[in-house]
DSSP file (Angstrom, degrees, kcal/mol; ACC not computed):
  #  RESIDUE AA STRUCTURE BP1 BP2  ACC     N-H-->O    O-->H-N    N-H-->O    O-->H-N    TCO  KAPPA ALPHA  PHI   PSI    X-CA   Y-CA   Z-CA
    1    1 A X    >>        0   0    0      0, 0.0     4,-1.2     0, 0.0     3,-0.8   0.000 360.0 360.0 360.0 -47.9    0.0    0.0    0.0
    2    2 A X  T 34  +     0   0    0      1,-0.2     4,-0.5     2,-0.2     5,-0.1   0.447 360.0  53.8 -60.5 -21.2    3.0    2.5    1.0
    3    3 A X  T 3> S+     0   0    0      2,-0.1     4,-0.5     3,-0.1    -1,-0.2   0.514 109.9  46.5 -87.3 -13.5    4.7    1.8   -2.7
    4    4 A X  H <> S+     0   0    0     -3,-0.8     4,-1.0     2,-0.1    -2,-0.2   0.824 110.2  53.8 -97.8 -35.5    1.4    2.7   -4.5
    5    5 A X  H  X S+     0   0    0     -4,-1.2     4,-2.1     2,-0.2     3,-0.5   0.905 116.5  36.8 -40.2 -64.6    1.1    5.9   -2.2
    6    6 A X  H >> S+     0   0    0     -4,-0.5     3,-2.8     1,-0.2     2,-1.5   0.572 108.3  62.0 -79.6 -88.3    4.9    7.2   -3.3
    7    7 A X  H 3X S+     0   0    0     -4,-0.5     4,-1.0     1,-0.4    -1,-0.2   0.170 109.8  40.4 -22.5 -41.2    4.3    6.0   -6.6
    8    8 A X  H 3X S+     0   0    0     -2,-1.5     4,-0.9    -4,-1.0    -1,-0.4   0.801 116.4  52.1 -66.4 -50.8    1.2    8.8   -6.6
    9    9 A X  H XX S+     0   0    0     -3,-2.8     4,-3.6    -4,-2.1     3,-1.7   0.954 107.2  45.0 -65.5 -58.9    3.5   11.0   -4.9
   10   10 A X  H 3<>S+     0   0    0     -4,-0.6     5,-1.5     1,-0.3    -2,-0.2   0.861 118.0  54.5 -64.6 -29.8    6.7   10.6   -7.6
   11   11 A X  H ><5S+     0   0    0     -4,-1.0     3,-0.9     4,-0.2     5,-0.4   0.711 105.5  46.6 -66.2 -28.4    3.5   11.1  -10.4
   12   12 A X  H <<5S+     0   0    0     -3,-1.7    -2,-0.2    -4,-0.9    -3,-0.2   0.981 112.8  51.5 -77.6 -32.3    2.1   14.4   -8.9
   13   13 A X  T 3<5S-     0   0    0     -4,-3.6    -1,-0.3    -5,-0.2    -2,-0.2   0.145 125.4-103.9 -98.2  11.6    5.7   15.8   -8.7
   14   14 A X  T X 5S+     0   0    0     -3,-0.9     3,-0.6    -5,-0.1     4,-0.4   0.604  79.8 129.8  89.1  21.1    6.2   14.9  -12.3
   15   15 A X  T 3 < +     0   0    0     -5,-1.5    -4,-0.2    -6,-0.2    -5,-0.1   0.501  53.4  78.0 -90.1   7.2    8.4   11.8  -12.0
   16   16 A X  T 3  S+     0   0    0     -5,-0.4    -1,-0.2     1,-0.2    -5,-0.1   0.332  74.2  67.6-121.8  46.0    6.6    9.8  -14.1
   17   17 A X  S <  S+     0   0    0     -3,-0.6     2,-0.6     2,-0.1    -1,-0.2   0.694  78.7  92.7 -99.3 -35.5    7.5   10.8  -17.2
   18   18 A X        -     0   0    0     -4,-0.4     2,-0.2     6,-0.1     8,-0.1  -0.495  59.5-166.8 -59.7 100.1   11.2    9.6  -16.9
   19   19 A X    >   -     0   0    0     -2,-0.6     3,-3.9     6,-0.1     5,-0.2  -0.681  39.5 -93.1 -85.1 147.2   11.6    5.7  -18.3
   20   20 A X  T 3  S+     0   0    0     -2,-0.2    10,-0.2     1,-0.2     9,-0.1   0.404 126.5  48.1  10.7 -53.2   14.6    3.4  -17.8
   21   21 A X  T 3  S+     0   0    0      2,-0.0     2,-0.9     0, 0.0    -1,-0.2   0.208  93.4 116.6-143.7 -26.6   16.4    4.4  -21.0
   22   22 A X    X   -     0   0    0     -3,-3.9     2,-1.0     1,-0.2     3,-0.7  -0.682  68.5-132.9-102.0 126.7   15.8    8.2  -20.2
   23   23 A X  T 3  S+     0   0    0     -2,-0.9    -1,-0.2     1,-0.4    -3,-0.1   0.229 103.0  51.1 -74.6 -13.3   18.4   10.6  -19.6
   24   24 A X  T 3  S+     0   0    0     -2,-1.0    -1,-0.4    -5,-0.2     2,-0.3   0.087  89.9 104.7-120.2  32.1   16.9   12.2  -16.4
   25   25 A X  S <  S-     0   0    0     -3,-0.7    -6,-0.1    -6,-0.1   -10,-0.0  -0.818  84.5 -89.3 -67.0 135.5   16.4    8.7  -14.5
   26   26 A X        -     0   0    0     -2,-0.3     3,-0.4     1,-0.1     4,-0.2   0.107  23.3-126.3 -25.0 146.4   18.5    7.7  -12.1
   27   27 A X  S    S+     0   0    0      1,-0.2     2,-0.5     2,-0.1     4,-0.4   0.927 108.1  21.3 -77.7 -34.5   21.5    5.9  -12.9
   28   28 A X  S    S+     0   0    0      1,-0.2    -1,-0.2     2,-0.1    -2,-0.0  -0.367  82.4 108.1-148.8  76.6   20.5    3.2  -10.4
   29   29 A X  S    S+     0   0    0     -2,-0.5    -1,-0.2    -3,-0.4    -2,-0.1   0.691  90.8  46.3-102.0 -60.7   16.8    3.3   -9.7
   30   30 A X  S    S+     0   0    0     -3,-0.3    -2,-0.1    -4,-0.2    -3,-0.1   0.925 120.1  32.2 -71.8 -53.1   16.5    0.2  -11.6
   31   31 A X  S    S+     0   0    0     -4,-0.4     2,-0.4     2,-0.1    -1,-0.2   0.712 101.6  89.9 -91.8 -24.0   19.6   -2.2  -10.1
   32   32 A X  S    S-     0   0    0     -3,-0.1     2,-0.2     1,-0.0    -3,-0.0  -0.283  77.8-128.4 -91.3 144.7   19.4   -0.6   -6.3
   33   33 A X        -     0   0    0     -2,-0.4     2,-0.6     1,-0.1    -2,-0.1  -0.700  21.8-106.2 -97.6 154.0   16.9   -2.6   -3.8
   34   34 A X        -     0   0    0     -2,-0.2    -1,-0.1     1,-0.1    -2,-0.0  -0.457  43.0-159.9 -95.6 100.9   14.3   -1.0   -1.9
   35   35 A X        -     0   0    0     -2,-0.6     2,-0.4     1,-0.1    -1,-0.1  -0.132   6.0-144.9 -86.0 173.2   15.5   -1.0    1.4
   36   36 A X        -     0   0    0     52,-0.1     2,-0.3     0, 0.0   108,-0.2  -0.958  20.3-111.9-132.5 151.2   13.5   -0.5    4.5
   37   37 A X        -     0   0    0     -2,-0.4   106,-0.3   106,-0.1     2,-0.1  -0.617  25.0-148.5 -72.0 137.1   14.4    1.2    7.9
   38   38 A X        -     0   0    0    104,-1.8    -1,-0.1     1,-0.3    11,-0.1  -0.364  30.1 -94.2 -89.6 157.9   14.9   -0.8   10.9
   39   39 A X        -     0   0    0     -2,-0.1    -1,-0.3     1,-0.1   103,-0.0  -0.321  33.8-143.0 -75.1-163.4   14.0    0.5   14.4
   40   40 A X        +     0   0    0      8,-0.1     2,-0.4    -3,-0.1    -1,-0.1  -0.134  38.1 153.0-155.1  34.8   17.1    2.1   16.2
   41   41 A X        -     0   0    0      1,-0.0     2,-0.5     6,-0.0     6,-0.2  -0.669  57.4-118.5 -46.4 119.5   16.9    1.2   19.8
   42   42 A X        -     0   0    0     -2,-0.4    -2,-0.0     1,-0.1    -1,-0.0  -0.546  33.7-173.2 -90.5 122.6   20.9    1.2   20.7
   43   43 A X        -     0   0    0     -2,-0.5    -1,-0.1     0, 0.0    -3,-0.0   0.999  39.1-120.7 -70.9 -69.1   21.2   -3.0   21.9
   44   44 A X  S    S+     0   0    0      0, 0.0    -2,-0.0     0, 0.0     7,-0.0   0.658 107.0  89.6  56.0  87.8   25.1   -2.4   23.1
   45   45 A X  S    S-     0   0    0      3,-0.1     6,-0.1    68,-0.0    70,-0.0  -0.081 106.0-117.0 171.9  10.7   25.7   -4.8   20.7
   46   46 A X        +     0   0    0      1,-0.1    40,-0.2     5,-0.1    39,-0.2   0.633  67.0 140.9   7.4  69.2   26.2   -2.1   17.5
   47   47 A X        +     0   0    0     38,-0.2     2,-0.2    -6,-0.2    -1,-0.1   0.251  52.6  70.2 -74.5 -40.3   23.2   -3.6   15.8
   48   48 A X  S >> S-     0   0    0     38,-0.1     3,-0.9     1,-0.1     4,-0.7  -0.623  81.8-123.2-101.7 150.0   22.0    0.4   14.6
   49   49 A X  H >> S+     0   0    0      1,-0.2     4,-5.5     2,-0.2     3,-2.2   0.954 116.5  55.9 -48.8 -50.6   22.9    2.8   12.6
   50   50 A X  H 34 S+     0   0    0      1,-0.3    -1,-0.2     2,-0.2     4,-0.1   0.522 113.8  50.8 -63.7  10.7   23.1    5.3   15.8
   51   51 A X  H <4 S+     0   0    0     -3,-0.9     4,-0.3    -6,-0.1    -1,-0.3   0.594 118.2  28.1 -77.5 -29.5   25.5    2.6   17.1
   52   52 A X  H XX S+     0   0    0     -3,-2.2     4,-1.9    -4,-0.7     3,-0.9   0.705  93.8  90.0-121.2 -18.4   27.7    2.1   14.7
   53   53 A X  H 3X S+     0   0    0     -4,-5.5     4,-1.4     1,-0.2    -1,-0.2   0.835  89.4  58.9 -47.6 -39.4   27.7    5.7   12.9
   54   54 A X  H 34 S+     0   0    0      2,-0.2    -1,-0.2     1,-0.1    -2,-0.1   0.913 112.3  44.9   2.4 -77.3   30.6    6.8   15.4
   55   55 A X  H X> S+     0   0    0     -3,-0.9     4,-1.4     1,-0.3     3,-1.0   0.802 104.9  44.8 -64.7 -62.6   32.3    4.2   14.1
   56   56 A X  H 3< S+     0   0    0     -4,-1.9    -1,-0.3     1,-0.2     4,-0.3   0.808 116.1  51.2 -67.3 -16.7   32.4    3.7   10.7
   57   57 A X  T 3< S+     0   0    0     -4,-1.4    -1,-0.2     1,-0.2    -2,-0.2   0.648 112.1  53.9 -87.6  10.4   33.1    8.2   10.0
   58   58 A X  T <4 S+     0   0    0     -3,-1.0    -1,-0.2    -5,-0.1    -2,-0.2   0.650 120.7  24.6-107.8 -21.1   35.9    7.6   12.5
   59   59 A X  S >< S+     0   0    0     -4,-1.4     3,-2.0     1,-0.2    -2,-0.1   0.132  77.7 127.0-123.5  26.9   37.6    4.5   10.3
   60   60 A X  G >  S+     0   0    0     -4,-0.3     3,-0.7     1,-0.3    -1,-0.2   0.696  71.7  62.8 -66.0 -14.6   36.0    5.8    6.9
   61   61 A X  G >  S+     0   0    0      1,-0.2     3,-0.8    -3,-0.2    -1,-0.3   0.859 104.7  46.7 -69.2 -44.5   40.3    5.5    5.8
   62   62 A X  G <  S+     0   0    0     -3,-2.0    17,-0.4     1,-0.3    -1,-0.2   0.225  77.1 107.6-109.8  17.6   40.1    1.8    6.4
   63   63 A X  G <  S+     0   0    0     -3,-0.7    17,-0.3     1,-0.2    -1,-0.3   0.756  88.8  17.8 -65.9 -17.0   36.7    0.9    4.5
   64   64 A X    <   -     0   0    0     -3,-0.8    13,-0.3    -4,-0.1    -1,-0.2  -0.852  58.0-171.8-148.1 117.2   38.6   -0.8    1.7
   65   65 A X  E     -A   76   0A   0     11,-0.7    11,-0.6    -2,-0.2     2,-0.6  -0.395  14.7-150.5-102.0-178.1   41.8   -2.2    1.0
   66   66 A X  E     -Ab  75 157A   0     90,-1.0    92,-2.3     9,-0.2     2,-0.3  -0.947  21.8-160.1-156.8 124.6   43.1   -3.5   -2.5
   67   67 A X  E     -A   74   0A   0      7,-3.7     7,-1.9    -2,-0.6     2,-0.4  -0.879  17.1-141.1-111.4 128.3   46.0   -6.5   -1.7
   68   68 A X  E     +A   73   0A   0     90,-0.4     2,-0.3    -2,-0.3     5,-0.2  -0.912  43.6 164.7 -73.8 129.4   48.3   -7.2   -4.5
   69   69 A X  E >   -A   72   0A   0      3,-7.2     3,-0.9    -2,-0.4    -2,-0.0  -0.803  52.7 -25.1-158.6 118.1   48.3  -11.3   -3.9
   70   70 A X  T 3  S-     0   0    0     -2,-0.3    -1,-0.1     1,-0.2    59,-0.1   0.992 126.1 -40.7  41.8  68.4   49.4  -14.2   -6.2
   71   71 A X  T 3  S+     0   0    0      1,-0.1    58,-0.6    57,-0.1    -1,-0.2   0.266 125.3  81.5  94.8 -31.0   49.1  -12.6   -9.5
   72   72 A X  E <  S-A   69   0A   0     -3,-0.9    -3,-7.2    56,-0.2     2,-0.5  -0.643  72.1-126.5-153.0 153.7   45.4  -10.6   -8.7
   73   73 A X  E     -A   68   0A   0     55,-0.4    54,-3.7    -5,-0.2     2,-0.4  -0.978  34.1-160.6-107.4 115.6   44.4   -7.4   -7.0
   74   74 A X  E     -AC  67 126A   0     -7,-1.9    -7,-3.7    -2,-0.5     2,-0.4  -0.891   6.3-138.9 -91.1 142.8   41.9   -8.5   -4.5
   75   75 A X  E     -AC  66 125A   0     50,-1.2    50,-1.1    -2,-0.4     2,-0.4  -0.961  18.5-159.3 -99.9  97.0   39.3   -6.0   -2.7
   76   76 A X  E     +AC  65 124A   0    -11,-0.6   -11,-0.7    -2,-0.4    48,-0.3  -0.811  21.5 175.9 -92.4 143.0   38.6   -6.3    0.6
   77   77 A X    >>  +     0   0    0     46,-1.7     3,-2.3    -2,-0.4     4,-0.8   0.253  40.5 125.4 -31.9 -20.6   35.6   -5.2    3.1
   78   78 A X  H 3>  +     0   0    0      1,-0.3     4,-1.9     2,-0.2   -15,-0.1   0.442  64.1  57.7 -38.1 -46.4   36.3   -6.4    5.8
   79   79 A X  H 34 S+     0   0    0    -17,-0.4    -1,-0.3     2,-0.2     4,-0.1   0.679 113.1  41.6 -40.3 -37.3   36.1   -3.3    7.8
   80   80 A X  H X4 S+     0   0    0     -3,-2.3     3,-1.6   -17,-0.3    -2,-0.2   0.976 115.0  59.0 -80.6 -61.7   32.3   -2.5    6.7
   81   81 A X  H >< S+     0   0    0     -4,-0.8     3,-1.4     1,-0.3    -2,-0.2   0.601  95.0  56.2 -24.9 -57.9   31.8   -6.2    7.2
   82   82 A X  T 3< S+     0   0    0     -4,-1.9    -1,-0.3     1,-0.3    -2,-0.2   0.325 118.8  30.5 -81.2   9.5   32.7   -6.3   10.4
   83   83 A X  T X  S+     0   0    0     -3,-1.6     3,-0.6    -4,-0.1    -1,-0.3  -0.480  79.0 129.4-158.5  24.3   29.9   -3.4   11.6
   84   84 A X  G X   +     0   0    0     -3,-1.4     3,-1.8    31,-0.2    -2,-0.1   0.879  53.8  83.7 -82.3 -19.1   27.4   -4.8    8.4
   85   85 A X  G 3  S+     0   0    0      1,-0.3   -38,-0.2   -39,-0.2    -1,-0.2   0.718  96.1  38.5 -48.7 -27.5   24.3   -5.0   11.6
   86   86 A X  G <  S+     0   0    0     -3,-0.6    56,-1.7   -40,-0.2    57,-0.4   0.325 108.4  93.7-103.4  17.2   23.4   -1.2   11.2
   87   87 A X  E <   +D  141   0B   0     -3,-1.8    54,-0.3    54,-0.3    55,-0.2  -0.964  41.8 171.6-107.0 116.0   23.9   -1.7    7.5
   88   88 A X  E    S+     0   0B   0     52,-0.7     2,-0.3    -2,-0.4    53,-0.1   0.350  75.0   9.6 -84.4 -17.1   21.2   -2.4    5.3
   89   89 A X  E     -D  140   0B   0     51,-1.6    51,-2.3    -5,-0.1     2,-0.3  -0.966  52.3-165.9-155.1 155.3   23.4   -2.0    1.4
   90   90 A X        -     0   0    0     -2,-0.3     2,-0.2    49,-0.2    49,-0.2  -0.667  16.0-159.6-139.7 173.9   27.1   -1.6    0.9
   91   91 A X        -     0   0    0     -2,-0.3    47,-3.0    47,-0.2     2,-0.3  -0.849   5.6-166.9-175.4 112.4   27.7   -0.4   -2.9
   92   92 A X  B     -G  100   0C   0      8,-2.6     8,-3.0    45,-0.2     2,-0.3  -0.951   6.1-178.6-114.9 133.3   31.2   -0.9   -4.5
   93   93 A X        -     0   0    0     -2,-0.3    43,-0.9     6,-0.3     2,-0.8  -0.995  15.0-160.2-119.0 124.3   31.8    1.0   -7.7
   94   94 A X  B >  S-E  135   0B   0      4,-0.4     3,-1.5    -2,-0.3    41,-0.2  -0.880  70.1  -8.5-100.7 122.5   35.5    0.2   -9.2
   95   95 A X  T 3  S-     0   0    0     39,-1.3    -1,-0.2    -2,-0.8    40,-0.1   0.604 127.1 -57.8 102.4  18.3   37.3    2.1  -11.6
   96   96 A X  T 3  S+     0   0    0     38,-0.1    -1,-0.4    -3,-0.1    -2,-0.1   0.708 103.1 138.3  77.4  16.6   33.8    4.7  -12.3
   97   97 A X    <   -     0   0    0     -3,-1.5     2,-0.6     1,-0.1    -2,-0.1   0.093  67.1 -68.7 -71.7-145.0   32.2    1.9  -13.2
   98   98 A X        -     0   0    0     -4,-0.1    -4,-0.4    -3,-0.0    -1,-0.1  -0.775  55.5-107.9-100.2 140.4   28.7    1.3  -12.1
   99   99 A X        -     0   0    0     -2,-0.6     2,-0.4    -6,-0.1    -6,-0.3  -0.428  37.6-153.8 -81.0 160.3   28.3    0.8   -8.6
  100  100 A X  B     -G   92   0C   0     -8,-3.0    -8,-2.6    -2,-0.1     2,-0.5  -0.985  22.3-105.4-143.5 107.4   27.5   -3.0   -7.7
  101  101 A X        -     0   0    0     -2,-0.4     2,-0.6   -10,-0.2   -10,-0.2  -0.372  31.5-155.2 -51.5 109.6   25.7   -4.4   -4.8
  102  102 A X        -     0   0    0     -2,-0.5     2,-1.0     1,-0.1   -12,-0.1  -0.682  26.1-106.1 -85.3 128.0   28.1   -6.0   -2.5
  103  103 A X        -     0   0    0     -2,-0.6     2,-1.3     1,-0.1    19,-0.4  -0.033  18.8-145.2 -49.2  98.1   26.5   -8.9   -0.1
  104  104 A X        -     0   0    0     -2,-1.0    -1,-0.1   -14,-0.1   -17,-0.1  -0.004   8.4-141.7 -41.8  11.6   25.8   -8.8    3.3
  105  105 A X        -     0   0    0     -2,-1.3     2,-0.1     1,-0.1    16,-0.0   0.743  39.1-111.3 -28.1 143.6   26.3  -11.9    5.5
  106  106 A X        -     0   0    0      1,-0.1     2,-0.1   -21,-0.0    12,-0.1  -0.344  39.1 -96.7 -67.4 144.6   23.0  -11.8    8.1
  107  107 A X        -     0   0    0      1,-0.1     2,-0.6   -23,-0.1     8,-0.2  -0.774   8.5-131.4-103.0 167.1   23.7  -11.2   11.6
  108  108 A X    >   +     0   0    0      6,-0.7     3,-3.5     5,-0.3     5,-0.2  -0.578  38.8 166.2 -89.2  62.7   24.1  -13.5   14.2
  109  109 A X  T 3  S+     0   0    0     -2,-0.6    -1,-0.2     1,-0.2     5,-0.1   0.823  72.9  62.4 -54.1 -21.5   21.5  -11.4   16.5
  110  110 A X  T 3  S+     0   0    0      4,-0.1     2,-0.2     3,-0.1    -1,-0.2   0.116  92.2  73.3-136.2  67.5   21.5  -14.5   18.7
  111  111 A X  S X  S-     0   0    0     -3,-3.5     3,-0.9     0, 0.0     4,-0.1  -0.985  86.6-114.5-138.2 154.4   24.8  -14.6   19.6
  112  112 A X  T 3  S+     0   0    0      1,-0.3     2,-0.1    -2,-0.2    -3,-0.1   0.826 119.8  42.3 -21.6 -33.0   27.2  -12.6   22.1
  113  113 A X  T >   +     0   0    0     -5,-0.2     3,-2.3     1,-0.2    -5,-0.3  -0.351  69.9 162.3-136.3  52.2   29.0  -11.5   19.0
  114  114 A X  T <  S+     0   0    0     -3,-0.9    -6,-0.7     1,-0.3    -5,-0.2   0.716  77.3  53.5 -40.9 -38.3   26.3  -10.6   16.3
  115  115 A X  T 3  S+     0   0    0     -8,-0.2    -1,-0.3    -7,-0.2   -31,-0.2   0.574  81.7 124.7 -99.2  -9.2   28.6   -8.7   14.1
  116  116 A X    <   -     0   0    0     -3,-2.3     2,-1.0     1,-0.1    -8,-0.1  -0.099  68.8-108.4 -28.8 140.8   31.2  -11.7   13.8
  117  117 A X        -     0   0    0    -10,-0.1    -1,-0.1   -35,-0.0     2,-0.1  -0.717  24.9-132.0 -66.4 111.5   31.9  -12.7   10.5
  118  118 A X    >   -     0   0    0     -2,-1.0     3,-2.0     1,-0.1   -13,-0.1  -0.540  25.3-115.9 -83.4 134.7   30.5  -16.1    9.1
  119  119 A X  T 3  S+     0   0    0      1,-0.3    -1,-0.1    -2,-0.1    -2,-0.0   0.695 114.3  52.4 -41.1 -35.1   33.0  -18.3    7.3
  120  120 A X  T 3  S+     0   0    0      2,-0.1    -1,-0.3     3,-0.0    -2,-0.1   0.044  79.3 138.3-107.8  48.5   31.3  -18.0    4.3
  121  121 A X    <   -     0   0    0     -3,-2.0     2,-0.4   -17,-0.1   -17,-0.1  -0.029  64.4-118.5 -73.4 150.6   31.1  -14.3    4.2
  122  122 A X        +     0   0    0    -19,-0.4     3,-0.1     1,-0.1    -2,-0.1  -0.882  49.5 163.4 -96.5  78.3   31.6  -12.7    1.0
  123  123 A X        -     0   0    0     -2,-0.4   -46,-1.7     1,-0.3     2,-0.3   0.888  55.2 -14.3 -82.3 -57.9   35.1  -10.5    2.1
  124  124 A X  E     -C   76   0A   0    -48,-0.3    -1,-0.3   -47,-0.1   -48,-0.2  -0.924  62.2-122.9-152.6 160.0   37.0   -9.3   -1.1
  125  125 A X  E     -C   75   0A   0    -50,-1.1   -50,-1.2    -2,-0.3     2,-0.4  -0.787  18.2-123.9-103.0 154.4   37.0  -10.0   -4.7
  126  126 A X  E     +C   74   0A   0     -2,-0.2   -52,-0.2   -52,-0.2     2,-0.2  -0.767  32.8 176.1-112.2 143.0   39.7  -11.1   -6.8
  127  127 A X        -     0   0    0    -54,-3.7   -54,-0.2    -2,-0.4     2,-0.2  -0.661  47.2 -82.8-129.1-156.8   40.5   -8.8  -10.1
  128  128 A X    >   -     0   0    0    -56,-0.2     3,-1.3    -2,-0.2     4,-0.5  -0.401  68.9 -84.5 -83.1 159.0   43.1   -9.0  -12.6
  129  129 A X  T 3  S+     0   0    0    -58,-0.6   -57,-0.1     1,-0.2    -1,-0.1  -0.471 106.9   3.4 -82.5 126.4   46.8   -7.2  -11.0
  130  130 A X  T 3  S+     0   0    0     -2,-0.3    -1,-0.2    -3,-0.0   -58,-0.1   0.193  96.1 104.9 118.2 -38.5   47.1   -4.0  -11.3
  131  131 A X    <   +     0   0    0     -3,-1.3     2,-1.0   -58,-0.0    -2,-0.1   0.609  50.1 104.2 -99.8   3.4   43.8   -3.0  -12.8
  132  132 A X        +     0   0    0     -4,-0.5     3,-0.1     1,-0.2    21,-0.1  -0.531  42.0 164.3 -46.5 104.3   42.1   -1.4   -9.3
  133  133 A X        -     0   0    0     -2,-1.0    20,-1.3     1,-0.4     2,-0.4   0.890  60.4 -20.3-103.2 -39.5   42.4    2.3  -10.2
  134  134 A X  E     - F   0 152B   0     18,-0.3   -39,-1.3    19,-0.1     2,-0.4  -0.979  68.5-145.5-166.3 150.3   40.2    4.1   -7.8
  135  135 A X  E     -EF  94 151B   0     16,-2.1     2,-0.9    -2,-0.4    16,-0.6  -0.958   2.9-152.5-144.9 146.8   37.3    2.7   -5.9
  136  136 A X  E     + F   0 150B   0    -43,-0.9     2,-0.3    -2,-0.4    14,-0.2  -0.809  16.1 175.6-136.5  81.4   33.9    4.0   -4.8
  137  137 A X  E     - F   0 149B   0     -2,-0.9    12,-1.2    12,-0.8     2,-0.5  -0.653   9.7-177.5-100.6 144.3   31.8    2.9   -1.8
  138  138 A X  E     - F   0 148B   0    -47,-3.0     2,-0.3    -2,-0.3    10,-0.2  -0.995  12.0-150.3-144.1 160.0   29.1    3.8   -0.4
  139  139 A X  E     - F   0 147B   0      8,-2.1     8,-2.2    -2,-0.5     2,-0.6  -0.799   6.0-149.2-114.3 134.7   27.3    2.5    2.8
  140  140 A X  E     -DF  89 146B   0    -51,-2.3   -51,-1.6    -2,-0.3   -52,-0.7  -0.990  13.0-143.9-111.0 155.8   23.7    2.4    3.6
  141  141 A X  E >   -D   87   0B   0      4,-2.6     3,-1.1    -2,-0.6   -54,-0.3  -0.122  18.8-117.7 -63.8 173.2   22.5    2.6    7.1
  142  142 A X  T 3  S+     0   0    0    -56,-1.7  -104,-1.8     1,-0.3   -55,-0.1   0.576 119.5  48.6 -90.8  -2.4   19.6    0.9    8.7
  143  143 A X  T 3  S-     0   0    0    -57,-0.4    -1,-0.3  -106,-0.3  -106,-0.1  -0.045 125.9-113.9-115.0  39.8   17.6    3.8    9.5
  144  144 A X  S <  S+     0   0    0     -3,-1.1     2,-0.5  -108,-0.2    -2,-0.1   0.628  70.6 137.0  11.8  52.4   18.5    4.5    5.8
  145  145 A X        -     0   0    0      0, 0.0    -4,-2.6     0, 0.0     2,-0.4  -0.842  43.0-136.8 -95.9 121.8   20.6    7.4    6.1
  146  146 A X  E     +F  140   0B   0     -2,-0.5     2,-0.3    -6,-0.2    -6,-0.2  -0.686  22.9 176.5-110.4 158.0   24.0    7.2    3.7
  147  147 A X  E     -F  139   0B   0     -8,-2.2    -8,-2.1    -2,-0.4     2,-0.3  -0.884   7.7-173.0-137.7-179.1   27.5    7.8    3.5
  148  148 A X  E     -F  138   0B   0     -2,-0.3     2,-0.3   -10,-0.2   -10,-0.2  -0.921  11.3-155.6-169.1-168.4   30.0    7.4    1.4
  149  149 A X  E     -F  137   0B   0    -12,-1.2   -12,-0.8    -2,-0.3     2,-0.3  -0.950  12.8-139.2-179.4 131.8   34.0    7.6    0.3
  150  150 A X  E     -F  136   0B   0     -2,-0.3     2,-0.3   -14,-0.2   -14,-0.2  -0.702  16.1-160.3 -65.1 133.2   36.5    7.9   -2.7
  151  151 A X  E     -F  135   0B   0    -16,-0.6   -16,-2.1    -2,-0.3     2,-0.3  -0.979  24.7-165.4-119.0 134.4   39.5    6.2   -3.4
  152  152 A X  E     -F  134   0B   0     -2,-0.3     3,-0.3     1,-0.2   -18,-0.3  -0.724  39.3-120.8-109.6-179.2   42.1    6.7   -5.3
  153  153 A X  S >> S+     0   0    0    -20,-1.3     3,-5.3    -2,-0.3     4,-1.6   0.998 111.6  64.6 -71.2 -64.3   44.3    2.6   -5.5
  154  154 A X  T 34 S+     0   0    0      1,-0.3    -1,-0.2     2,-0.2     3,-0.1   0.633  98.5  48.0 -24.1 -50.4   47.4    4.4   -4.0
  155  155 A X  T 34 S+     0   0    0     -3,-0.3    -1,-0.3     1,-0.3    -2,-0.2   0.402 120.0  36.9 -91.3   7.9   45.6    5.2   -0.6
  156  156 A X  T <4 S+     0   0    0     -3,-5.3   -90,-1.0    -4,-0.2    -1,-0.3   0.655  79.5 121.6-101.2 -32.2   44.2    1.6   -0.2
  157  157 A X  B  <  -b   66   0A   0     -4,-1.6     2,-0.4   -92,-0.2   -90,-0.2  -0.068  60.7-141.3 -58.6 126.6   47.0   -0.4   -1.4
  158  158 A X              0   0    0    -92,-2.3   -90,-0.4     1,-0.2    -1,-0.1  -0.725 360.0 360.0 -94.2 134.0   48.0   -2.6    1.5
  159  159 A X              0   0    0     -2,-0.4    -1,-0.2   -92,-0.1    -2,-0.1   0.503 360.0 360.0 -86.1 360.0   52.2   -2.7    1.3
């Protein structure tokens, strides 16, 4: 009922004249998924955004690294990863390309350690060496609020 409401909304205010294809559409209205806000009651467990926003603008340096490693530049997360509870989207764009939903592993709300990482976490991607030039993330929160961060390779590149 609340998608047929803004849908009326984005029509009065002249938004529905814009198709897929058409030059005043979003670049990524089509590919991004429609996320929903979570409450924000702070757990002590940095589960929320309002928990964990501190965190991530204080380590916003260390959101991504790029490993030269047997041959391949791999792209890590780990950092976001480890704080993904107040997170609802991460969004990796490489090189200007088009930004790309990165996966979220669910948390483990019922455990001590919720934000742990599970072994089969999606952590970095492997690219050819060399060809990371700049990278482009951007984070959503759970009370859907965003941020976001530039890179150029130099200032990721792990020695």
């Amino acid at each position: 009922m609340l998608d047929f409401l803004l849908i009326a909304i984005a029509l009065g205010l002249g938004g529905g004249g814009a198709g897929p294809d058409s030059p005043s559409a979003p670049t990524n209205a089509a590919t991004e998924p429609a996320y929903q806000a979570e409450p924000q009651t702070p757990t002590g467990k940095f589960t929320t955004a309002t928990e964990i926003k501190p965190i991530m603008g204080a380590t916003k340096a260390n959101w991504v690294a790029v490993r030269e490693y047997n041959g391949n530049d791999l792209i890590y997360v780990t950092q976001i990863l480890s704080w993904r509870c107040g997170l609802v989207g991460l969004r990796i764009s490489l090189n200007d390309g088009p930004m790309q939903d990165w996966p979220l592993a669910k948390c483990q709300l019922d455990t001590n350690a919720p934000n742990a990482i599970p072994e089969d976490a999606k952590i970095y991607e492997t690219h050819p060496l060399g060809s990371i030039k700049s990278v482009k993330v951007e984070i959503i929160y759970d009370d859907l609020t965003r941020d976001s961060a530039a890179f150029e390779r130099k200032q990721v590149l792990m020695p």
